[in-house]
C-alpha positions in Angstrom: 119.5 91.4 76.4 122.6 91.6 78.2 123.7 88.4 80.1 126.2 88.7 82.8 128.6 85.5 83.5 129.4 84.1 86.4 131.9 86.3 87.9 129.2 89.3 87.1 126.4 87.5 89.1 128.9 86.7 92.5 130.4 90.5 92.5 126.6 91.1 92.7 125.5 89.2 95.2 128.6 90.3 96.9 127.9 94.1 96.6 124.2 93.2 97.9 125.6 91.9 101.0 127.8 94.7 101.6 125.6 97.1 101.0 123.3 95.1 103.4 125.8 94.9 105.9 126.3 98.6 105.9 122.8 99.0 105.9 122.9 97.2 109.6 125.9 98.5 110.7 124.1 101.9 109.7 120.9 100.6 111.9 122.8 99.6 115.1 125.4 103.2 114.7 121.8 105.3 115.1 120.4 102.8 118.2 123.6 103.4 120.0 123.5 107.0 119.5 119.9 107.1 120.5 121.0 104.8 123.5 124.0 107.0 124.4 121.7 110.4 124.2 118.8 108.9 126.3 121.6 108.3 129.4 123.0 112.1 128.3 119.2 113.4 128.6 118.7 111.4 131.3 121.5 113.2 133.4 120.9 116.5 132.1 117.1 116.3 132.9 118.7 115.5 137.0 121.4 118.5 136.4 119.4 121.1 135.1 115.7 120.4 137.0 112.8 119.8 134.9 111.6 123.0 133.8 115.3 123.9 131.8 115.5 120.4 130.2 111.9 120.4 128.8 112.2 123.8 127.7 115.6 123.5 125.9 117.3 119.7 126.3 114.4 117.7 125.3 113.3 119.2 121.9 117.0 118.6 120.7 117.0 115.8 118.1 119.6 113.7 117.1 122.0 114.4 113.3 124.3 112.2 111.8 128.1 111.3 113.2 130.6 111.8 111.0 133.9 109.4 112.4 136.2 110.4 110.2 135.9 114.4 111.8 134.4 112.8 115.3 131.8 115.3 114.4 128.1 114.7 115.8 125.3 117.3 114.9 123.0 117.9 117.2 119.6 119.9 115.5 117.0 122.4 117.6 113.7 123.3 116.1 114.4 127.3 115.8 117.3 129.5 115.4 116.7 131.2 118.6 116.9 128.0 120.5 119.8 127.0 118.6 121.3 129.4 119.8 120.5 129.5 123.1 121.6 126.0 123.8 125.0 126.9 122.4 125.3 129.6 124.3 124.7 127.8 127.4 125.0 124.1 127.2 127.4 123.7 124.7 130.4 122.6 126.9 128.1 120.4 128.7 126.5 118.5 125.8 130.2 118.5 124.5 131.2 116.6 127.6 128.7 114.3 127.9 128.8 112.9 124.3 133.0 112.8 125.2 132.5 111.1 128.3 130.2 108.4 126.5 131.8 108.0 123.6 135.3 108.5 123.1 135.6 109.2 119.4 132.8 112.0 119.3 135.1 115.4 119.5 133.0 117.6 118.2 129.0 118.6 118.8 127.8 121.2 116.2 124.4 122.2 117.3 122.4 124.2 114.7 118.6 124.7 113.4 117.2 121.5 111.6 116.9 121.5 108.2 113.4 120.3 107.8 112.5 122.9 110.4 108.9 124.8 109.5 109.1 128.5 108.2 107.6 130.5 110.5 104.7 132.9 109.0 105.6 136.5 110.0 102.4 137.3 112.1 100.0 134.8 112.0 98.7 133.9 115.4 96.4 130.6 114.1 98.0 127.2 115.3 100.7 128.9 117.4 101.5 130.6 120.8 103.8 132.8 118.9 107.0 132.1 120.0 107.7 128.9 117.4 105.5 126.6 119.7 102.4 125.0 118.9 99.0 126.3 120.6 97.4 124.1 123.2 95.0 122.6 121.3 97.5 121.5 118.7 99.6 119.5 121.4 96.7 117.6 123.2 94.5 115.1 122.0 91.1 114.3 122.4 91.4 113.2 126.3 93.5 116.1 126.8 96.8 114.3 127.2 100.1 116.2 126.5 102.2 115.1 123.9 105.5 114.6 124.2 107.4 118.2 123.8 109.8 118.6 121.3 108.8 116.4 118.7 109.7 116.6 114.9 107.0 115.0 112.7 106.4 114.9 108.9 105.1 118.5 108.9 107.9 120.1 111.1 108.4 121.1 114.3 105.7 121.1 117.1 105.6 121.1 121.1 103.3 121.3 123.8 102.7 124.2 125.9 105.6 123.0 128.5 102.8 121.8 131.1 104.1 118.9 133.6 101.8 115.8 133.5 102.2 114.8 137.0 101.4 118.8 138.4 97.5 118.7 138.3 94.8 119.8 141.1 94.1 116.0 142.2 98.1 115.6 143.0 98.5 118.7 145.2 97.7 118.0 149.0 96.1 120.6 150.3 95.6 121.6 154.4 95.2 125.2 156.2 98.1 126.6 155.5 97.3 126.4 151.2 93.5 126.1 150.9 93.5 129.6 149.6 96.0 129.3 147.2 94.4 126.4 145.8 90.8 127.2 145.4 91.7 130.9 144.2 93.8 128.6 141.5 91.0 125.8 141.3 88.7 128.9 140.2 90.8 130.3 137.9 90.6 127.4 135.7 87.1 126.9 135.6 84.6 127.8 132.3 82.7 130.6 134.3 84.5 134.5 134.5 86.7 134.4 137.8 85.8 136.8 140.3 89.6 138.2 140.5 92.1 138.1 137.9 95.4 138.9 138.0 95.6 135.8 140.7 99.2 136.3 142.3 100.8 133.0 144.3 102.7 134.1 146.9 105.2 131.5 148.7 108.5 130.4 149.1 110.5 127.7 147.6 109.2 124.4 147.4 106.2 125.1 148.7 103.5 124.9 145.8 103.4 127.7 143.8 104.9 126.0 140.2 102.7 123.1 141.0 99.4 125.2 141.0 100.3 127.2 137.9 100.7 123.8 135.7 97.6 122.3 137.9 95.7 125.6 136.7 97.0 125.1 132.9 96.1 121.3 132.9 92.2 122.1 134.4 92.0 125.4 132.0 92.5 122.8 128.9 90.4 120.2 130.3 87.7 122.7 130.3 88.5 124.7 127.0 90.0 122.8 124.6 90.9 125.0 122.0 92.4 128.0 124.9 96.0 129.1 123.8 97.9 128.7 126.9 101.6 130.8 127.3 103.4 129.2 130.3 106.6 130.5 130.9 109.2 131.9 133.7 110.1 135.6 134.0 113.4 134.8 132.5 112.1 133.6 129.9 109.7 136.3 128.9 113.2 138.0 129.3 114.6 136.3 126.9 111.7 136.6 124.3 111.9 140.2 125.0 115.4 140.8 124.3 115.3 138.5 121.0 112.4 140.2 120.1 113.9 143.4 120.4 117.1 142.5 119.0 116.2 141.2 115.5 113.3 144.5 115.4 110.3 141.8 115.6 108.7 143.7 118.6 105.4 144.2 116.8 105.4 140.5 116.3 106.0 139.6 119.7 102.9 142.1 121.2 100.8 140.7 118.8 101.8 137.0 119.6 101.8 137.9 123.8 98.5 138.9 123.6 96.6 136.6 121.5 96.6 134.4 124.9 93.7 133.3 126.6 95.8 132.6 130.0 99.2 133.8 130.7 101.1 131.7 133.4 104.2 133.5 134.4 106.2 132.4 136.9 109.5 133.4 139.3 108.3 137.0 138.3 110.8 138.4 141.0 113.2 137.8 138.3 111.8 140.6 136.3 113.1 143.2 138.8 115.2 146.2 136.9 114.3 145.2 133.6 112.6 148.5 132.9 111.6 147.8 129.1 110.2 144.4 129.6 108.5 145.9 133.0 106.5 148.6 130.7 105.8 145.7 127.9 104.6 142.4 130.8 102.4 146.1 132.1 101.0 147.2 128.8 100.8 143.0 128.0 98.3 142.7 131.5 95.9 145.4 131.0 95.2 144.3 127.3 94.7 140.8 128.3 92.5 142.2 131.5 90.8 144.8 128.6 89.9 141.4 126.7 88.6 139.2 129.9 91.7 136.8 129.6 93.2 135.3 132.5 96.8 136.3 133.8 98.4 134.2 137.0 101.4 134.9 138.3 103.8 133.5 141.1 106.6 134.8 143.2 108.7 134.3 146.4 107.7 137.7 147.8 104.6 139.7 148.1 104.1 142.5 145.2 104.9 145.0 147.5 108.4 143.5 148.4 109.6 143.2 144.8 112.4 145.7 144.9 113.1 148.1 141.1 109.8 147.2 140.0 107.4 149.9 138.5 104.7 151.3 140.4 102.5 150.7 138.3 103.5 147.2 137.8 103.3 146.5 141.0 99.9 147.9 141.5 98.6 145.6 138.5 100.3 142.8 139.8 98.3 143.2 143.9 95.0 144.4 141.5 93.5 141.1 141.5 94.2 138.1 145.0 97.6 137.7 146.2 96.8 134.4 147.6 100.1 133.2 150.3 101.0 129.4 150.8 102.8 129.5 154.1 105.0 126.8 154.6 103.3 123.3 155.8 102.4 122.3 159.1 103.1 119.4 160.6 99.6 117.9 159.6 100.0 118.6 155.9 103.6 117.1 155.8 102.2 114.1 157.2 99.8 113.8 154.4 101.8 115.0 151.5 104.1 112.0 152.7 101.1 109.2 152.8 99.6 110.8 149.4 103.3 109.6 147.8 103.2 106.5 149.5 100.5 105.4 147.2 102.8 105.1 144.2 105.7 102.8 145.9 102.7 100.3 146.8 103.0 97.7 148.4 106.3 98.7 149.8 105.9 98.9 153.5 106.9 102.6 155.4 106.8 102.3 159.4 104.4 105.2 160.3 107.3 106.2 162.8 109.2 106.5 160.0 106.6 109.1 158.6 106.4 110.5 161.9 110.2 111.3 161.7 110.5 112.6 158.3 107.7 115.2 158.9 108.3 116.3 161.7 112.2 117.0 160.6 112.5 118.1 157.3 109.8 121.1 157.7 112.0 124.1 155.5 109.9 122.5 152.3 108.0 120.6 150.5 110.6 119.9 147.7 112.9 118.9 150.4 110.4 116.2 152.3 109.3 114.8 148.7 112.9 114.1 147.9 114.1 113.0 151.4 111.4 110.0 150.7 112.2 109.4 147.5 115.9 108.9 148.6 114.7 106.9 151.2 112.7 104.2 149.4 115.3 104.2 146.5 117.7 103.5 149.0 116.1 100.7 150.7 115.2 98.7 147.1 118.6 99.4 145.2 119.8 97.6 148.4 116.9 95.5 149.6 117.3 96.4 153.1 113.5 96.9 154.5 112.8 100.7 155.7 113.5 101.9 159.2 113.9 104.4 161.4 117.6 104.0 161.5 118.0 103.4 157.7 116.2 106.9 157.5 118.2 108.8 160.0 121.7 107.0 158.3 120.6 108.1 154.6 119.1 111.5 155.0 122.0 113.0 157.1 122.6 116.2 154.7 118.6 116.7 154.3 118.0 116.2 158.2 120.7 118.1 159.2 120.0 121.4 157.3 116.1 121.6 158.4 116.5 120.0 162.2 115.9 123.0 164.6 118.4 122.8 167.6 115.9 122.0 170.4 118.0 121.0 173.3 116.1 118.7 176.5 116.4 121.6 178.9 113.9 123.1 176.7 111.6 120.4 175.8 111.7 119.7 179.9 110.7 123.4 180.5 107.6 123.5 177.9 106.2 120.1 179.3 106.3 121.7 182.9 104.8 124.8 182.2 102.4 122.9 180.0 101.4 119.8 183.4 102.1 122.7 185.7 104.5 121.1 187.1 108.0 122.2 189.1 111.1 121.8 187.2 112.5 119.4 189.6 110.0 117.0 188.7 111.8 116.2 185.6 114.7 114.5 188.0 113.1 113.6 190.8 112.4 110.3 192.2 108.3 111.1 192.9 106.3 108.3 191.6 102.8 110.4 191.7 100.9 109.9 188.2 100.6 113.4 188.1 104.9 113.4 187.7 105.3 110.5 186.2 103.1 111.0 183.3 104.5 114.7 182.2 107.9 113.3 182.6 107.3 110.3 180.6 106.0 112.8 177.8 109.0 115.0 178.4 111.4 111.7 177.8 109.2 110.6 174.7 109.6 114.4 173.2 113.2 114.6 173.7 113.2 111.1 171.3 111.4 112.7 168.7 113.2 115.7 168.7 116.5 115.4 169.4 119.2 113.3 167.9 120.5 112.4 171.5 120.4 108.3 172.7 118.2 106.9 175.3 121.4 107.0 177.9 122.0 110.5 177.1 118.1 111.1 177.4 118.0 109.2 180.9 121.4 111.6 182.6 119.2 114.1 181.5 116.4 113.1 183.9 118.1 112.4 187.4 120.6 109.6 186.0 117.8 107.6 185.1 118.4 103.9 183.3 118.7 104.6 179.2 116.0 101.0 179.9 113.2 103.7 181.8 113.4 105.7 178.8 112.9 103.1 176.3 109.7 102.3 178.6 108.3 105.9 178.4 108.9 106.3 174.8 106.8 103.1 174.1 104.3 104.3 176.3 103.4 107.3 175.2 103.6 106.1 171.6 100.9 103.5 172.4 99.0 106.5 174.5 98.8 108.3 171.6 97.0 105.6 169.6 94.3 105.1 172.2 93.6 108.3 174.0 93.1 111.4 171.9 93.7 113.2 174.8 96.8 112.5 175.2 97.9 112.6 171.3 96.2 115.9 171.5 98.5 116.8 174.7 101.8 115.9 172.4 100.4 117.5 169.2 99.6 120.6 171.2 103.2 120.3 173.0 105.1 119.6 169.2 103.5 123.1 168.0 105.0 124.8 170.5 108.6 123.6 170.6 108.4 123.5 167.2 107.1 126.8 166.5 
């Protein structure tokens, strides 16, 4: 037996500590970094929109950080998406990490070692393109994991699916009850009546949200389906790699081994003559095989420039369902569906009044002009308001708010009461004058940015104090008497139209 002496035993203990101190400092190095990358995410996922930083920011997983180079590896799943990323976010990620930590001066972003091989073309457990299949990324309730995950048997996501975009969070009213029942069918267990289904609408007004809503039910109610969700840009992309590296066998047999294709933005596909022929030959074997194909654009089939006849005529085969932007009615209620998640913050009904009858370009646009809003008013404490609203939502309001000038809104009431023009200035005190221009004075509130003195010039000099009165009026009117709240609606359609 060897004995060590004194000076043996306290260089030791001494290399224990250090080696337990290094151990910490080693500990609180990786929480910072984890810290630092979940603020970098965190902007990226506001920069880049959802869709781009679940797709290609979020599976990214954190390497070491070498100080003495100021080198900090950054790993990705696949080469492909290795690659992609440093193709296009490479500056960005590099400025980040610089920005919140000065001694990083270098991101190297490359595949991760422990990655999974891929089998060559085996279509069990996998959507093909490196991602799990939908079964493997839910559990038993049918709840996503979270996408770009590296476990102790490699790499695995979900099939890019929002959460929060199902059928029970998308308001529906007469201008989308199409779209959303041809979708709602879609995903249930019986044969659709239709398929290709083709969403047709512009920006912000639905269509991604009924694609995911259609994914989300379709799992619900087949649990083991293999879902392929993707952009037209992205099936690009696939294409083109495929192609490139001679794997296009692969890729066929991988596209069509789907049980519902979601593709969306498929106005993006316009030109692309090769892909055209392979997303064509793609839809008639999944349509050969009873599978399900959706697809979304911001034009009807017909109006998609450099595409292929017989694309096209695939594409129209099935429903091109529309979503024409929202009325007044379903703004109101997309805006009192939301208000269910900031309860019990309080939002004055004229202030739901104001924001749906303003911002009316989209629905993207209203949803974030209240989000602002109530952000606003609890990063500062200050209660909701009218004027809080119209101070904060300048840029939004500005871009959708129609020019209606009083001279018009004064016209439309008269030809609406059938009454003269001069009316509107006139000192008459007969209900019958009164009444249309007290409606006339409460319109030109709601729709133009002008004040009660400017309002009150406008109607024979009178007080800005007369106008205050009819505008308080008519609002209380309109609570009480449906006729009259159906006289306003009725006059709001048409100067709004």
């Amino acid at each position: 037996m060897i004995r060590m002496g004194p000076h043996g035993e306290r260089a030791s203990g001494i290399a224990k500590r250090r080696k337990g101190q290094d151990d910490l400092n080693g500990d609180q190095e990786a929480l910072d970094l984890a810290a630092d990358w979940a603020d970098i995410s965190q902007g990226l996922r506001k920069d880049l929109g959802h869709q781009l930083h679940t797709q290609w920011i979020k599976p990214i997983q954190l390497g070491t950080f070498c100080k003495e180079t100021g080198t900090l590896d950054l790993f990705l799943p696949t080469e492909f998406s290795a690659n992609w990323v440093a193709d296009r976010f490479a500056d960005r990620l590099s400025l980040a990490w610089k920005i919140a930590r000065s001694e990083v001066r270098h991101v190297r972003i490359s595949v991760h070692p422990g990655r999974r091989q891929m089998p060559e073309v085996t279509l069990a457990g996998k959507d093909g393109f490196g991602r799990s299949a939908a079964n493997d990324g839910i559990d038993a309730a049918g709840l996503m994991h979270a996408a770009g995950t590296i476990g102790d048997q490699g790499f695995t996501s979900s099939v890019g699916l929002d959460p929060s975009l199902t059928f029970a969070a998308f308001v529906t009213g007469t201008t989308n009850v199409l779209a959303f029942n041809a979708a709602e069918r879609m995903s249930k267990t019986e044969t659709p009546q239709f398929s290709p289904l083709y969403l047709k609408a512009a920006t912000g007004q639905g269509k991604t949200h009924l694609l995911h809503a259609i994914g989300h039910a379709y799992l619900a109610a087949h649990p083991r389906a293999r879902i392929f969700y993707c952009s037209a840009e992205r099936f690009m992309v696939e294409f083109v790699q495929a192609l490139r590296q001679n794997e296009m066998i692969e890729f066929k047999a991988r596209l069509r081994g789907f049980d519902l294709l979601l593709v969306d933005d498929i106005q993006f596909i316009i030109g692309k003559a090769s892909a055209q022929e392979e997303l064509l030959y793609t839809i008639d074997a999944l349509l050969a095989e009873g599978k399900r194909l959706v697809f979304a654009a911001d034009r009807a089939p017909q109006a998609l420039d450099g595409v292929e006849q017989r694309l096209l005529s695939r594409l129209s085969m099935g429903l091109v369902a529309d979503i024409s932007p929202a009325d007044i009615e379903l703004r109101r209620s997309i805006l009192e569906s939301k208000l269910t998640k900031f309860a019990p913050l309080d939002v004055p009904a004229d202030v739901i009044e104001f924001l749906a009858r303003t911002i009316n370009r989209n629905v993207r646009e209203l949803v974030g002009g209240l989000n602002k809003l109530i952000a606003y008013a609890q990063l500062t404490g200050q209660e909701v308001s009218l004027q809080l609203a119209e101070e904060q939502l300048t840029d939004i309001l500005s871009a959708n708010r129609r020019r209606i000038t009083i001279d018009e809104i004064q016209r439309t009431v008269c030809q609406f009461y059938r009454v003269d023009r001069s009316e509107m200035s006139s000192k008459r005190r007969a209900r019958a004058v009164v009444r249309p221009r007290q409606v006339a004075m409460y319109l030109a509130k709601v729709l133009t940015p002008r004040s009660y003195p400017e309002i009150g010039r406008k109607f024979g000099g009178r007080d800005h104090s007369t106008v205050i009165h009819a505008v308080r009026l008519i609002e209380d009117l309109r609570k009480r008497d449906a006729d009259m709240d159906g006289d306003v609606r009725s006059l709001l359609r048409q100067l709004e139209s």
